[in-house]
Each structure stands twice: as structure tokens, then as C-alpha cells.
N, CA, C and O atoms as a CHARMM CRD file, in Angstrom:
* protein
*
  368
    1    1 UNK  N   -173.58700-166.14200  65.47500 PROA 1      0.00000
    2    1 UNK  CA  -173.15000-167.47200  65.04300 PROA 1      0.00000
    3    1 UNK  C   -172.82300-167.42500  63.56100 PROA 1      0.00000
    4    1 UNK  O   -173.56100-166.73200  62.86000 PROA 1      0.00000
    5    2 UNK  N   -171.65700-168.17300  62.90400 PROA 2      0.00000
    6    2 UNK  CA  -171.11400-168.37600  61.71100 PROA 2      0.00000
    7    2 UNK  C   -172.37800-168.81100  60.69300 PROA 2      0.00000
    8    2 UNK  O   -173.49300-169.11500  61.11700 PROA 2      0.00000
    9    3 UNK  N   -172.00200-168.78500  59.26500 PROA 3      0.00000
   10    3 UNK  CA  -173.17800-169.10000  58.70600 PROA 3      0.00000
   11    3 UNK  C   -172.73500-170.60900  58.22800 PROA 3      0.00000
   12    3 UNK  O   -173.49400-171.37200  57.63200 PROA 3      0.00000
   13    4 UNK  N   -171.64500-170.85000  58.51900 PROA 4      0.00000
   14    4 UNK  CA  -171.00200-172.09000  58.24800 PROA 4      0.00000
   15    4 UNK  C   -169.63000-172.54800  58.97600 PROA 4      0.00000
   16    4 UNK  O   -168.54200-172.00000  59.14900 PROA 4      0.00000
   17    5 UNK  N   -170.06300-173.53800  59.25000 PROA 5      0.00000
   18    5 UNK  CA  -168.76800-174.78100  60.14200 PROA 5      0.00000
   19    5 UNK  C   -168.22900-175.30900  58.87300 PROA 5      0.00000
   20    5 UNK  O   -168.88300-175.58900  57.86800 PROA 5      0.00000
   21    6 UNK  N   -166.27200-175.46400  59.13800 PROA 6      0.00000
   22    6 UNK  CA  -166.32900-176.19900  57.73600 PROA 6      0.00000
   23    6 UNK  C   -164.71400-176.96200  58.71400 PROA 6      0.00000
   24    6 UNK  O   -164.34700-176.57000  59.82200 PROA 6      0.00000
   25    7 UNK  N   -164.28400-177.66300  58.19300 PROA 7      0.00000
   26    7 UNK  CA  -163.27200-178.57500  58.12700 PROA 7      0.00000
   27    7 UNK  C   -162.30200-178.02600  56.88000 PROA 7      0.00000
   28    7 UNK  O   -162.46100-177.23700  55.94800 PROA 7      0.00000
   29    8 UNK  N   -161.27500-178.82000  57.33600 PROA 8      0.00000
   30    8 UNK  CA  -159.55000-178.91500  56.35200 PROA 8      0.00000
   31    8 UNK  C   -160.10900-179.03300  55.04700 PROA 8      0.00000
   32    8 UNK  O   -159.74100-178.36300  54.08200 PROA 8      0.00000
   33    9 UNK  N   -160.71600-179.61700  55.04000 PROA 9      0.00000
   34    9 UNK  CA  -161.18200-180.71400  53.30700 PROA 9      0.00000
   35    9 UNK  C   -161.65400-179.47600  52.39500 PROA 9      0.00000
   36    9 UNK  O   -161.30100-178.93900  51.34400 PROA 9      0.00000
   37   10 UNK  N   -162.56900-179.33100  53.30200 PROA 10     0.00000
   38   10 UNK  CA  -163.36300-177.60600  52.15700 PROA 10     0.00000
   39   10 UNK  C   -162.75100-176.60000  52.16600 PROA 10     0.00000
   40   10 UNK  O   -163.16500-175.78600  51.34000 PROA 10     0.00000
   41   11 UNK  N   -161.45800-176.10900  53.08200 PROA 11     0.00000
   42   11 UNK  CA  -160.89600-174.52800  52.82200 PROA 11     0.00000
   43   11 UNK  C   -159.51900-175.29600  51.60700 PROA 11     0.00000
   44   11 UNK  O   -158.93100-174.72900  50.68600 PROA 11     0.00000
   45   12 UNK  N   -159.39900-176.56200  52.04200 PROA 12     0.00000
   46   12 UNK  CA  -157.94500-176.87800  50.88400 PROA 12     0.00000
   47   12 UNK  C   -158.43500-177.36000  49.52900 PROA 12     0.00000
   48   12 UNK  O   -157.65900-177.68800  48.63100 PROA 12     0.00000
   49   13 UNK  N   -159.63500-177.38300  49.43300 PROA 13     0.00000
   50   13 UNK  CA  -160.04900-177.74600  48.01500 PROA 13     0.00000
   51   13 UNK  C   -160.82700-176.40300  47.59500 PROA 13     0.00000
   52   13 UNK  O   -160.64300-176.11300  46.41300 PROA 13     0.00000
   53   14 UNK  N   -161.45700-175.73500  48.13700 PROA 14     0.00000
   54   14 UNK  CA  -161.88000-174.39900  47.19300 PROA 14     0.00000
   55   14 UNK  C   -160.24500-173.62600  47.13800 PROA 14     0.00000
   56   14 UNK  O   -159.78900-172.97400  46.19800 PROA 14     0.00000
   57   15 UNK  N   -159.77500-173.84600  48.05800 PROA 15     0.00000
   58   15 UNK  CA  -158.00600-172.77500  47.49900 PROA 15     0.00000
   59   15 UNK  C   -157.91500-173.42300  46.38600 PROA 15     0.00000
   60   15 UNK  O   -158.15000-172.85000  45.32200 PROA 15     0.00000
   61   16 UNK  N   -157.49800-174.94200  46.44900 PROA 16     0.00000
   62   16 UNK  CA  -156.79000-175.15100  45.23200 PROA 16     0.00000
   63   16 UNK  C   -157.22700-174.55100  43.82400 PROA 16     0.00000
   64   16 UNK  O   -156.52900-174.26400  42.85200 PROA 16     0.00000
   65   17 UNK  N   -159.03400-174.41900  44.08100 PROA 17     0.00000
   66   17 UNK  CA  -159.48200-173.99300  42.27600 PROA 17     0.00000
   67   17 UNK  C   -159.97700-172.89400  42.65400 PROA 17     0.00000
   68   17 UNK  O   -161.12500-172.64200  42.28900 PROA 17     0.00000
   69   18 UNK  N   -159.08200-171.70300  43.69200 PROA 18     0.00000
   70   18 UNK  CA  -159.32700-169.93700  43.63500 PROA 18     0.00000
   71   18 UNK  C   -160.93500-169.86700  44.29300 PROA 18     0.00000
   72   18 UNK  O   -161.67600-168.88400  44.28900 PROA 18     0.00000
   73   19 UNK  N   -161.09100-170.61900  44.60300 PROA 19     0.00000
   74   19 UNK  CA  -162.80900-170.53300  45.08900 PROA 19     0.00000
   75   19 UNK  C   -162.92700-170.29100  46.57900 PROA 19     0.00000
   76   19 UNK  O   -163.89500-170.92200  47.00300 PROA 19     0.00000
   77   20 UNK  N   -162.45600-169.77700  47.30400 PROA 20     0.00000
   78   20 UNK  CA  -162.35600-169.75100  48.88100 PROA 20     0.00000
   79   20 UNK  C   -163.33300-169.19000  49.07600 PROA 20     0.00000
   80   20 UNK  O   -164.22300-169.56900  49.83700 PROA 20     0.00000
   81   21 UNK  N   -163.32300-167.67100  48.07400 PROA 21     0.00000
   82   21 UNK  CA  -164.25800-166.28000  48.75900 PROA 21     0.00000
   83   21 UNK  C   -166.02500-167.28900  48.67700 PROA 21     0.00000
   84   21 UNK  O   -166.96800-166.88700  49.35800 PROA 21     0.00000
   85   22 UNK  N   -166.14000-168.32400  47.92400 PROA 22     0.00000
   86   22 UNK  CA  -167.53900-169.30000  47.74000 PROA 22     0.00000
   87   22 UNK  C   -168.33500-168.61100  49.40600 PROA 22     0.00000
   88   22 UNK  O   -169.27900-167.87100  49.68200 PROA 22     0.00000
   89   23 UNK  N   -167.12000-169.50500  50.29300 PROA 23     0.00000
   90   23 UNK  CA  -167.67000-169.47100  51.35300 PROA 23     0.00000
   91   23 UNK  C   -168.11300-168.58900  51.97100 PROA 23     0.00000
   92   23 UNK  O   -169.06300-168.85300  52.70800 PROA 23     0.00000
   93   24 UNK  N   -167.54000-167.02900  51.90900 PROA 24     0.00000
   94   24 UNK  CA  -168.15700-165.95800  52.36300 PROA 24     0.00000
   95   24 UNK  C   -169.36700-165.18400  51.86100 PROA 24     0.00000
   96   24 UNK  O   -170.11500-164.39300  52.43500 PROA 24     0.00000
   97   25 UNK  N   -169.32300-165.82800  50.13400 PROA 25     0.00000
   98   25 UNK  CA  -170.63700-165.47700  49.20100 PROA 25     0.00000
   99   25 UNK  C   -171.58400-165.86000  49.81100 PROA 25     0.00000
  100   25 UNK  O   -172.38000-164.97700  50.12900 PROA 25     0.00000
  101   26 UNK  N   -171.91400-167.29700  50.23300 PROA 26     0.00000
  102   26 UNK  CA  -172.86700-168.38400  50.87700 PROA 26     0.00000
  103   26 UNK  C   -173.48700-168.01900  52.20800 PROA 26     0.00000
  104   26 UNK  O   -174.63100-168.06600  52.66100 PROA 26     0.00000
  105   27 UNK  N   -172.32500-167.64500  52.66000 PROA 27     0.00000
  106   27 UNK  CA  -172.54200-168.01300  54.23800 PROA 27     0.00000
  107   27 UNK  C   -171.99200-166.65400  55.08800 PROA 27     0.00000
  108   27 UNK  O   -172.13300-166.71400  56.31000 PROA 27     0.00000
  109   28 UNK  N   -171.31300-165.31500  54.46700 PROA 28     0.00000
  110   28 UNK  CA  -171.20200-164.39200  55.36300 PROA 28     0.00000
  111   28 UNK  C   -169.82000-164.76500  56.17800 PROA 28     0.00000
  112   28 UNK  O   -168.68100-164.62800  55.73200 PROA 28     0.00000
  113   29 UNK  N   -170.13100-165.19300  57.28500 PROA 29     0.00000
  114   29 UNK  CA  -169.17100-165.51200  58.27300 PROA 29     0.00000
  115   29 UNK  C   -169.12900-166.83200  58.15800 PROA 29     0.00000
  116   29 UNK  O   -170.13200-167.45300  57.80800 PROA 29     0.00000
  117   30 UNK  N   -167.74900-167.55300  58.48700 PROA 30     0.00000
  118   30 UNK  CA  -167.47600-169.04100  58.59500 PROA 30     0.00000
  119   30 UNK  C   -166.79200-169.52800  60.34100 PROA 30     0.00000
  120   30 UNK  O   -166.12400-168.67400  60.92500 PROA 30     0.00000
  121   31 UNK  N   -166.93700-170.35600  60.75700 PROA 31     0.00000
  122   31 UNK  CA  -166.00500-171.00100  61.71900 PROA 31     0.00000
  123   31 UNK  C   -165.54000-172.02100  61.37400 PROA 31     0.00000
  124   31 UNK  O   -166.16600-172.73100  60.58800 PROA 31     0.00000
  125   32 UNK  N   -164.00700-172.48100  61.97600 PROA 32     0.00000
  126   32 UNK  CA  -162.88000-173.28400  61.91700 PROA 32     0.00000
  127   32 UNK  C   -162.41600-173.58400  63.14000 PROA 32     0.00000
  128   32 UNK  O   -161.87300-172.65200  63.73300 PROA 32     0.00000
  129   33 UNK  N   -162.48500-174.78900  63.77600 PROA 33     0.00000
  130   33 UNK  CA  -161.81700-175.03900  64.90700 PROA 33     0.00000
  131   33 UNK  C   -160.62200-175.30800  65.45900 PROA 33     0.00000
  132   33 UNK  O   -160.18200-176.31000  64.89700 PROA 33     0.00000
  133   34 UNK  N   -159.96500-174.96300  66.18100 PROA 34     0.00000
  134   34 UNK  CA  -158.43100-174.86200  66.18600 PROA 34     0.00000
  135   34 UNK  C   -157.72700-175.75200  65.94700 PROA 34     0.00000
  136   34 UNK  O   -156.62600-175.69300  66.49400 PROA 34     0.00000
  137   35 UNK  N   -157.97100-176.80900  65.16500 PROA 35     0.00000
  138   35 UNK  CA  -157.13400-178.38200  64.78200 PROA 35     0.00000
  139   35 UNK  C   -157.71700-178.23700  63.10200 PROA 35     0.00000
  140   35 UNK  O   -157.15700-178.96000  62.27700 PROA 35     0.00000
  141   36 UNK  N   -158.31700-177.73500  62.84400 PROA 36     0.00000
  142   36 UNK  CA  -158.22700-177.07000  61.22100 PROA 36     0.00000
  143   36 UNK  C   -157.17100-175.99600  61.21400 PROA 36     0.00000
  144   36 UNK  O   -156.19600-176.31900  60.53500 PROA 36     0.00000
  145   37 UNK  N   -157.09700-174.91300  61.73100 PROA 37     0.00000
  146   37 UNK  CA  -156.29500-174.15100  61.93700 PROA 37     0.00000
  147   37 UNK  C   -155.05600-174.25300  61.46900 PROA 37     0.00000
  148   37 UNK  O   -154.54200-173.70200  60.49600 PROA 37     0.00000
  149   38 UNK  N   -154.46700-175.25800  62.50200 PROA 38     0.00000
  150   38 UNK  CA  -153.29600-175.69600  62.94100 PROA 38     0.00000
  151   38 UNK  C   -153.27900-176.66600  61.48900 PROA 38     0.00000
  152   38 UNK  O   -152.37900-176.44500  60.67800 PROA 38     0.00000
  153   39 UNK  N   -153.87100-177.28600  61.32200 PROA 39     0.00000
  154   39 UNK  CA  -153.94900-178.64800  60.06100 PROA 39     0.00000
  155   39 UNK  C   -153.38600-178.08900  58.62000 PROA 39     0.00000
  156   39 UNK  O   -152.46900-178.56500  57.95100 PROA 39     0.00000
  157   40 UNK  N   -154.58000-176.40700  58.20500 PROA 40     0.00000
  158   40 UNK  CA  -154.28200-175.67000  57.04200 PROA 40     0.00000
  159   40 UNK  C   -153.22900-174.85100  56.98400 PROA 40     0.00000
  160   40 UNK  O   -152.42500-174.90900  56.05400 PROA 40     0.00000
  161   41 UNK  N   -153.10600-173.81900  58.19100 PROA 41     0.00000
  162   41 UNK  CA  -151.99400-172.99800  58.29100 PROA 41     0.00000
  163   41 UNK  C   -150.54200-173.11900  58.40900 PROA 41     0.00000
  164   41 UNK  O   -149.63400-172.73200  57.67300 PROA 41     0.00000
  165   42 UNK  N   -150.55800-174.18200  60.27100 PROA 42     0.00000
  166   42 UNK  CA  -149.50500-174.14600  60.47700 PROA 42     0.00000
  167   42 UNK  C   -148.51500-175.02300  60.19100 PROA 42     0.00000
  168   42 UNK  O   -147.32300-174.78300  60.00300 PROA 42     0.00000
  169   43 UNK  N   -149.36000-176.53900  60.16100 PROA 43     0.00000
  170   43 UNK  CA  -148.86900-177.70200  59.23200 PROA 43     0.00000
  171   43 UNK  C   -148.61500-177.51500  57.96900 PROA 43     0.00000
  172   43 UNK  O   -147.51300-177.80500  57.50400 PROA 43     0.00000
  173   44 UNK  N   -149.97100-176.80900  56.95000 PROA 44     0.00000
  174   44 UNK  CA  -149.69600-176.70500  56.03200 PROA 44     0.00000
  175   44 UNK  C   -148.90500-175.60400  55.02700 PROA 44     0.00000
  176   44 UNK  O   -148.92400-175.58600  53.79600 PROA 44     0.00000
  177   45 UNK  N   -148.23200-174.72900  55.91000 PROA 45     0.00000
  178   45 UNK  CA  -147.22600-173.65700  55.63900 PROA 45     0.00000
  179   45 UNK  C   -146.40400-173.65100  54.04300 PROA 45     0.00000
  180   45 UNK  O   -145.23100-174.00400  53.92700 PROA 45     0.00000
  181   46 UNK  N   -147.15300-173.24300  53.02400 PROA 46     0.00000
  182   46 UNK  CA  -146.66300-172.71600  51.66600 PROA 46     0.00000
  183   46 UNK  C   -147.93300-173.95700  50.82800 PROA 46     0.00000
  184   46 UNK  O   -147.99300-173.96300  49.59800 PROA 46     0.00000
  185   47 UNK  N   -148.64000-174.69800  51.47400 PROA 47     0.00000
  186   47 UNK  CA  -149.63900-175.51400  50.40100 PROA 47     0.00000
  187   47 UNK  C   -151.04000-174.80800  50.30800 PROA 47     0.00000
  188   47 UNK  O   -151.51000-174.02000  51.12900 PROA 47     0.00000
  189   48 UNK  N   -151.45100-175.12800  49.46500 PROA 48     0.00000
  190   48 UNK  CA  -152.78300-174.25200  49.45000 PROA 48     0.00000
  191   48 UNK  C   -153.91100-174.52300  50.23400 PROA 48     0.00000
  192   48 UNK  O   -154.54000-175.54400  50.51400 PROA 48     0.00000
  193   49 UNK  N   -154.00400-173.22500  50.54000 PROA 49     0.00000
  194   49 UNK  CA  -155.10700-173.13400  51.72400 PROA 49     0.00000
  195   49 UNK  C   -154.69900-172.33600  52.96700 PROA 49     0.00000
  196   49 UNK  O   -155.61300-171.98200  53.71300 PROA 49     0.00000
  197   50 UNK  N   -153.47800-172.02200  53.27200 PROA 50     0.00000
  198   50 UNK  CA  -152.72600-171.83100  53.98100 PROA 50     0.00000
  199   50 UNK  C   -152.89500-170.48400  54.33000 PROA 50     0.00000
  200   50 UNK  O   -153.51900-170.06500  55.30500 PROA 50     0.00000
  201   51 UNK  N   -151.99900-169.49000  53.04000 PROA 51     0.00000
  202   51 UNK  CA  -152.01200-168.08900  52.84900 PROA 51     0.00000
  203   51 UNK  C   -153.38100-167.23400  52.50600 PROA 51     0.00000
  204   51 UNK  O   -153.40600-166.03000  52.76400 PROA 51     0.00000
  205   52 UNK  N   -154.52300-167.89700  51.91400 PROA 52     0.00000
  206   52 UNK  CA  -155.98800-167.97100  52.10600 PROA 52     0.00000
  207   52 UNK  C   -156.38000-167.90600  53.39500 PROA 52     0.00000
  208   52 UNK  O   -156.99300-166.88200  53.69700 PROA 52     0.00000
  209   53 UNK  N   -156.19600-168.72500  54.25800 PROA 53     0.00000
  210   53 UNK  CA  -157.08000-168.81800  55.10800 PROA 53     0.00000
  211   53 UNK  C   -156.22900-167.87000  56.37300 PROA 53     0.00000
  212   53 UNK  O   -156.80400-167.63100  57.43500 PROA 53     0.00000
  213   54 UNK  N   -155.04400-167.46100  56.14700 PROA 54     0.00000
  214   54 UNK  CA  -154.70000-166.24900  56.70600 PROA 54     0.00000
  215   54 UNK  C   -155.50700-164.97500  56.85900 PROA 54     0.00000
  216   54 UNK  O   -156.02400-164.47200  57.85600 PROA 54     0.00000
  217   55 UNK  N   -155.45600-164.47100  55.17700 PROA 55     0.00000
  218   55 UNK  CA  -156.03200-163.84300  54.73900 PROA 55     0.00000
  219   55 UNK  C   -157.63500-163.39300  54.99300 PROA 55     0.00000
  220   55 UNK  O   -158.22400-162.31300  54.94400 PROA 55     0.00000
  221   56 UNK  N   -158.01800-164.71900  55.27700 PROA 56     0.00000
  222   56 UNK  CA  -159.76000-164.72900  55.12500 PROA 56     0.00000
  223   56 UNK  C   -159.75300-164.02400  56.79800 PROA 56     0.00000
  224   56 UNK  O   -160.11600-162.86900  57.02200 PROA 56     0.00000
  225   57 UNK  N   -159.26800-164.97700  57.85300 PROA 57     0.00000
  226   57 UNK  CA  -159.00300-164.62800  59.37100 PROA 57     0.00000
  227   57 UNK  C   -158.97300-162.95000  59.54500 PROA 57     0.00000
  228   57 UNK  O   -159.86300-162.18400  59.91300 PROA 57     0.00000
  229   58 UNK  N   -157.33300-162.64800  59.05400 PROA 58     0.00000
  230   58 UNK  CA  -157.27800-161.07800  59.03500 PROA 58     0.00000
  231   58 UNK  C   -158.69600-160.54900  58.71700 PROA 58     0.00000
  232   58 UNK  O   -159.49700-160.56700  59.65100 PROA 58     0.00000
  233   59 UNK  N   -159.07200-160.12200  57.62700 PROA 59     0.00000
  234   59 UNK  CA  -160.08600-159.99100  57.16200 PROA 59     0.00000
  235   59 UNK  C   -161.30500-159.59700  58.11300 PROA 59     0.00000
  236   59 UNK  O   -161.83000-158.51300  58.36600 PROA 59     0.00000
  237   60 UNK  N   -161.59700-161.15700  58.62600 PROA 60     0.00000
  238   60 UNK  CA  -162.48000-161.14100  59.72300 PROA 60     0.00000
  239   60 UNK  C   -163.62700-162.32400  59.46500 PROA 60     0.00000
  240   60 UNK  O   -164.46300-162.67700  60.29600 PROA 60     0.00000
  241   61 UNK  N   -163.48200-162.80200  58.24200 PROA 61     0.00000
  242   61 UNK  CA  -164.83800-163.14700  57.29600 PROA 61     0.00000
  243   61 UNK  C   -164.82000-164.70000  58.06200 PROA 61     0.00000
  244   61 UNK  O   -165.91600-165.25300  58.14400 PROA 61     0.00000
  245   62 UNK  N   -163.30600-165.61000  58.77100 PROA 62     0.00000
  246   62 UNK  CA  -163.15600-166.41900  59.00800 PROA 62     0.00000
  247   62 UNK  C   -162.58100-166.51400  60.21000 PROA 62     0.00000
  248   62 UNK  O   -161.37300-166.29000  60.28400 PROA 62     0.00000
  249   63 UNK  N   -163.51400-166.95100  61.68700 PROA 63     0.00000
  250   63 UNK  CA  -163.08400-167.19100  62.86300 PROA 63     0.00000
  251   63 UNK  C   -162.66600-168.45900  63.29900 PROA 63     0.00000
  252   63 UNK  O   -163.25600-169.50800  63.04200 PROA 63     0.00000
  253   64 UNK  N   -161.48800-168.33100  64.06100 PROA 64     0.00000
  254   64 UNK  CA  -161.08100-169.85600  65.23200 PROA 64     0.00000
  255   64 UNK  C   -162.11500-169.89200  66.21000 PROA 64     0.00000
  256   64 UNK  O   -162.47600-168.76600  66.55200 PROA 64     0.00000
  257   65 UNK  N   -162.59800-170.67000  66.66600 PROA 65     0.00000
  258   65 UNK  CA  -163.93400-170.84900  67.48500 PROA 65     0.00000
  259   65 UNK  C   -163.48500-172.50000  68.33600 PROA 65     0.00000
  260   65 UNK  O   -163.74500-173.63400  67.93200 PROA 65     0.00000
  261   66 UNK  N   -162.85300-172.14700  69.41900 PROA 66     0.00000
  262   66 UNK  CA  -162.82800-173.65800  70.21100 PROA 66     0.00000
  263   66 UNK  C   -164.11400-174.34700  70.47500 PROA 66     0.00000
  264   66 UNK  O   -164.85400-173.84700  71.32300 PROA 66     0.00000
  265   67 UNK  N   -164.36000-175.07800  70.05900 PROA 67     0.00000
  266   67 UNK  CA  -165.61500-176.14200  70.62200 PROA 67     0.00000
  267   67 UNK  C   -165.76500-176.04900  72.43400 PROA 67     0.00000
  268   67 UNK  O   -164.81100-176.25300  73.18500 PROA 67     0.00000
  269   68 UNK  N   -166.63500-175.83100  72.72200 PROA 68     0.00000
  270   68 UNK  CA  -166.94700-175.99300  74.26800 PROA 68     0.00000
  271   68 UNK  C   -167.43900-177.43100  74.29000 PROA 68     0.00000
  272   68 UNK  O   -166.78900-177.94500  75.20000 PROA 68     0.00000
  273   69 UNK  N   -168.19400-178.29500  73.80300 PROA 69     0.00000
  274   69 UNK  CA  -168.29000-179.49900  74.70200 PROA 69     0.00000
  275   69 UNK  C   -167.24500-180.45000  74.20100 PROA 69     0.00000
  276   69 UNK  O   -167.46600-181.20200  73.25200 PROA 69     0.00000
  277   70 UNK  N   -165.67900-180.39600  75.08900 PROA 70     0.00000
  278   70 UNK  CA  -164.90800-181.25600  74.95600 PROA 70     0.00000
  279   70 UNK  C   -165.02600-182.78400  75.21400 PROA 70     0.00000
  280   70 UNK  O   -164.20300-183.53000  74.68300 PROA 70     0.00000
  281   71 UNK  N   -165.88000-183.21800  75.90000 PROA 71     0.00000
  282   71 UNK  CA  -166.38900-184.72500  76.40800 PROA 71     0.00000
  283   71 UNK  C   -167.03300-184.77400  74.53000 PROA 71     0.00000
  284   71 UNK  O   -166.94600-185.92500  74.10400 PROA 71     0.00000
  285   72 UNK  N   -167.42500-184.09000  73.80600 PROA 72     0.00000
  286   72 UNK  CA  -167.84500-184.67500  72.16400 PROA 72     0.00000
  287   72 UNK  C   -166.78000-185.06200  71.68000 PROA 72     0.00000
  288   72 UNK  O   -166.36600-186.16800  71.33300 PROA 72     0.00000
  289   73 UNK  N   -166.24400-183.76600  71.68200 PROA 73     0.00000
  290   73 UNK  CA  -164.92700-183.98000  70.91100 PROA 73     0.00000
  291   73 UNK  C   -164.00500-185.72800  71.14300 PROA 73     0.00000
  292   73 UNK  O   -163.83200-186.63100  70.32400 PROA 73     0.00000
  293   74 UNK  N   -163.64500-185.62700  72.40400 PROA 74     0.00000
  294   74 UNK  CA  -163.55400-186.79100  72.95100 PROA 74     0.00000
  295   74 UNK  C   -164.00000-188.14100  72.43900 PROA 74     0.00000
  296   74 UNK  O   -163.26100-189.08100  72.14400 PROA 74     0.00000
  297   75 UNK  N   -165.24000-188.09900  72.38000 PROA 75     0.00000
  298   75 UNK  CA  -166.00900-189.38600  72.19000 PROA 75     0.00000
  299   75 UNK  C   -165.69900-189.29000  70.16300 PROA 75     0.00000
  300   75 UNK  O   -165.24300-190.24300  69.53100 PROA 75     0.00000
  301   76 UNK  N   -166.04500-188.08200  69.59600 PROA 76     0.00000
  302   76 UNK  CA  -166.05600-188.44500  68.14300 PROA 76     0.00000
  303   76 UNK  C   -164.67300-188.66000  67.67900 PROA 76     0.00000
  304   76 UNK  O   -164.67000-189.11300  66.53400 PROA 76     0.00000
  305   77 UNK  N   -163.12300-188.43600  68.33300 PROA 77     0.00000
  306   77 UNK  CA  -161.78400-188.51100  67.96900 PROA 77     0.00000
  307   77 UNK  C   -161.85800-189.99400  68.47500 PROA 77     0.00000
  308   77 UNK  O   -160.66200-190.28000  68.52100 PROA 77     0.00000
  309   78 UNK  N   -162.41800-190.90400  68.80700 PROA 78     0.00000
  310   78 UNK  CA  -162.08700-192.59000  68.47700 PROA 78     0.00000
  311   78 UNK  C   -162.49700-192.61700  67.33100 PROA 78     0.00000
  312   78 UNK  O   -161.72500-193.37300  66.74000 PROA 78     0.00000
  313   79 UNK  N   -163.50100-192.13200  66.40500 PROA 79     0.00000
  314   79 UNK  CA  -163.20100-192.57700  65.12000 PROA 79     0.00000
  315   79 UNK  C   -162.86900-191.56500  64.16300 PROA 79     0.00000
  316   79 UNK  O   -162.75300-191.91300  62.98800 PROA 79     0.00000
  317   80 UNK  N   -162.66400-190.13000  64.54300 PROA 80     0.00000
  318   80 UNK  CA  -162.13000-189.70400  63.44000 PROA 80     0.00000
  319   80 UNK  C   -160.79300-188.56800  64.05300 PROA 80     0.00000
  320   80 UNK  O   -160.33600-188.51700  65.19500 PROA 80     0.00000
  321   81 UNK  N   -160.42500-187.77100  62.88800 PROA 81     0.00000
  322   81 UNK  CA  -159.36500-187.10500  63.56700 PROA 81     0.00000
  323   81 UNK  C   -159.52300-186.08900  64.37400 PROA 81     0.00000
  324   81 UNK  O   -160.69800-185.88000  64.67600 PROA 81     0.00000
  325   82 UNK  N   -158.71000-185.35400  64.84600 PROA 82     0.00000
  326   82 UNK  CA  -159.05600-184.22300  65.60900 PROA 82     0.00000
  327   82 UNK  C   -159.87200-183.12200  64.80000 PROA 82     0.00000
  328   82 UNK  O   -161.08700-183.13400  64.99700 PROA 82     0.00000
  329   83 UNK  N   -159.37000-182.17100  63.91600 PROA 83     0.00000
  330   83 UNK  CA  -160.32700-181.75400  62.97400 PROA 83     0.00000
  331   83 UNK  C   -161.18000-181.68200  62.81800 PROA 83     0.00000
  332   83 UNK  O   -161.83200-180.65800  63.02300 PROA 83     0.00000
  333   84 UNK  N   -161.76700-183.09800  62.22000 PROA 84     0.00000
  334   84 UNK  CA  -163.16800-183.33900  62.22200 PROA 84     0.00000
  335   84 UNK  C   -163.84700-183.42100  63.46400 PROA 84     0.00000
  336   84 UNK  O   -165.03200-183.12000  63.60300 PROA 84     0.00000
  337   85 UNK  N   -163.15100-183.80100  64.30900 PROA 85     0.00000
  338   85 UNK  CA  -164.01400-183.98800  65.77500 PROA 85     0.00000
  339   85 UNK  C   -164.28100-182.97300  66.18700 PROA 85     0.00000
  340   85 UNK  O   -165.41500-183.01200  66.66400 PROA 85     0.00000
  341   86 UNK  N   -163.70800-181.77300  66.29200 PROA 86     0.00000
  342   86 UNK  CA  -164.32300-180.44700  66.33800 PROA 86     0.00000
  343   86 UNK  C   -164.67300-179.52700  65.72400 PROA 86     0.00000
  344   86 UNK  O   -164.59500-178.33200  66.00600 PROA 86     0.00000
  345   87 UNK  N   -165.12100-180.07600  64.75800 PROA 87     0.00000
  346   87 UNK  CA  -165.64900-179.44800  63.20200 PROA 87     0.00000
  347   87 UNK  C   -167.24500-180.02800  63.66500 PROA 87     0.00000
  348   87 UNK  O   -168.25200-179.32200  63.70800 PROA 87     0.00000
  349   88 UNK  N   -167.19700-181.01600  63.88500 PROA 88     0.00000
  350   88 UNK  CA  -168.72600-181.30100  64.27200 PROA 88     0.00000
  351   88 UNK  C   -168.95600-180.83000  65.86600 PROA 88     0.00000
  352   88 UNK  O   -170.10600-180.52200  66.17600 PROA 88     0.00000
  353   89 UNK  N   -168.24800-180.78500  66.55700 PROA 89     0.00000
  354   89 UNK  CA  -168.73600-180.55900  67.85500 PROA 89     0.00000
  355   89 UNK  C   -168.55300-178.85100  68.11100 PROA 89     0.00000
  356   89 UNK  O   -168.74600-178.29600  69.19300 PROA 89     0.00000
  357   90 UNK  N   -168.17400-178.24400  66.96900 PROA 90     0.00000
  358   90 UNK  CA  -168.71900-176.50500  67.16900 PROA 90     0.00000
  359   90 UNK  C   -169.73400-176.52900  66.63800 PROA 90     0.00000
  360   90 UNK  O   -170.28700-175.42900  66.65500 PROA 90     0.00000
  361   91 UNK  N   -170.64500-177.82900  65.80700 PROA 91     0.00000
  362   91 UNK  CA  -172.14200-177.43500  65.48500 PROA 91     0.00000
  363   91 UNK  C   -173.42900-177.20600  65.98000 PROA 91     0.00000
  364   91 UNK  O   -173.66300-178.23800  66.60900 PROA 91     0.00000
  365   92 UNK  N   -174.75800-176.21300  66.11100 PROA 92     0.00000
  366   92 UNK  CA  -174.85500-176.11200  67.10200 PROA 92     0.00000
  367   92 UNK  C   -175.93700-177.11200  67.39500 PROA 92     0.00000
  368   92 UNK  O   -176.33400-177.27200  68.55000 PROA 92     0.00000
């Protein structure tokens, strides 16, 4: 298991101030659920966070990890976005 779950918010704000590797100092391994993914990378294609979190993936230091209980996900995307809804529901 990752030493940390993280969301859009924390891989696009340590890029912006060069601080990404934080997370692998801290925590070793990280997980990202595939609507972060898609949110930093593929949406966000040339903004920061993007070519980082490529990088980190290759690497290895940073895995895509689908959430298995989709009925959470479900219930927490009425109030927030997708992202976050499975940013908390890969926790264990």
C-alpha cells in the first residue's frame, strides 16, 4: 500500500514551487486515482503538474490505483468532484 493518497490540488501545487519529489521524501510510494490522472495529465497537457507527474509514474514512485468500492465513489460525487471522490474512496 502507498504511503500516501493525494488529489489534483497537491501534485499541481508542489509542481508549481519544484516540490513534487516532497512526496516521495515523506511517503516513499504515492497513489492517484484515475480522475486525478486524467485531471493533471491529460486535461492538463503543458500546465504544471502534468510533465511531473509523468515522470514520477515512469519512475514508479507514483501509481494509478482505481478505487474498488464504486457505490463510495458514487455516493461522495453528489457533493464533490470526481477526483476527489476517488481520492477518498482509495483510502483505506
Amino acid at each position: 500500500m502507498p504511503g500516501a493518497i493525494v488529489d489534483s490540488s497537491t501534485l499541481i501545487h508542489l509542481s508549481c514551487i519544484g516540490r513534487l519529489a516532497l512526496l516521495r521524501e515523506f511517503h516513499g510510494k504515492v497513489a492517484i486515482p484515475p480522475a486525478v490522472w486524467q485531471e493533471v495529465v491529460e486535461e492538463g497537457k503543458g500546465r504544471p503538474g502534468a510533465h511531473e507527474l509523468e515522470a514520477a509514474r515512469r519512475s514508479g514512485w507514483i501509481k494509478v490505483l482505481t478505487p474498488k468500492n464504486q457505490d463510495l465513489v458514487k455516493v461522495l460525487k453528489q457533493e464533490l468532484d470526481q477526483g476527489e471522490a476517488e481520492t477518498i474512496a482509495l483510502a483505506p
